[in-house]
C-alpha positions, -999 to +999 in steps of 0.1 A: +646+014+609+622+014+584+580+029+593+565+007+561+569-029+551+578-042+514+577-080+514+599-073+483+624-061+505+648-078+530+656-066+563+683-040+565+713-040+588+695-012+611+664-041+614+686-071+619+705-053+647+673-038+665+659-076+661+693-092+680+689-063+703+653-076+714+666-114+711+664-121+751+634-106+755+616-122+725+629-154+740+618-149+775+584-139+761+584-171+739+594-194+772+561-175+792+536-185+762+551-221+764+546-222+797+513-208+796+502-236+769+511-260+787+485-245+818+460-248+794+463-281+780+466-293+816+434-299+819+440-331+799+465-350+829+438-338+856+455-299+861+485-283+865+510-301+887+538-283+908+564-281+881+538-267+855+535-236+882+568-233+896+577-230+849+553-206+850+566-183+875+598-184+861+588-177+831+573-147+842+600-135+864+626-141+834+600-119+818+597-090+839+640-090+846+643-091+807+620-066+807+637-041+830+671-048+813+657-042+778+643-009+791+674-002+807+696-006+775+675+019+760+670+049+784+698+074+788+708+077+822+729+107+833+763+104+846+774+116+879+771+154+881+805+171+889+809+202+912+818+232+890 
């Protein structure tokens, strides 16, 4: 992946592939800041209702599990050691 941007430039395969990579994540995040939006313009119907909190929640949980799995794609983990 590329350290600078050139807006003269497009994306290169290395970019594209890191971005799809990310893709649940960036749409779990995306899903938490909807949700969160709608808290704050809750105001307007007299305040959040059940289902505005029970979105919210999920949206964080989706959150945190895409979280750990995005981690989890990216962190070598040792095999099983064998006896010598």
């Amino acid at each position: 992946m590329r350290d600078h941007y050139d807006e003269t430039s497009e994306p290169s395969a290395a970019d594209l592939a890191a971005i799809e990579l990310e893709r649940p994540l960036i749409t779990a995040e995306m899903a938490w800041l909807d949700a969160e939006i709608t808290m704050l313009s809750a105001d307007d119907r007299g305040g959040p209702n059940s289902l505005d909190w029970r979105r919210l929640r999920r949206a964080e949980a989706r959150v945190i599990r895409e979280t750990f799995a995005h981690v989890a794609r990216h962190v070598h983990r040792p095999g099983p050691r064998r006896a010598a």
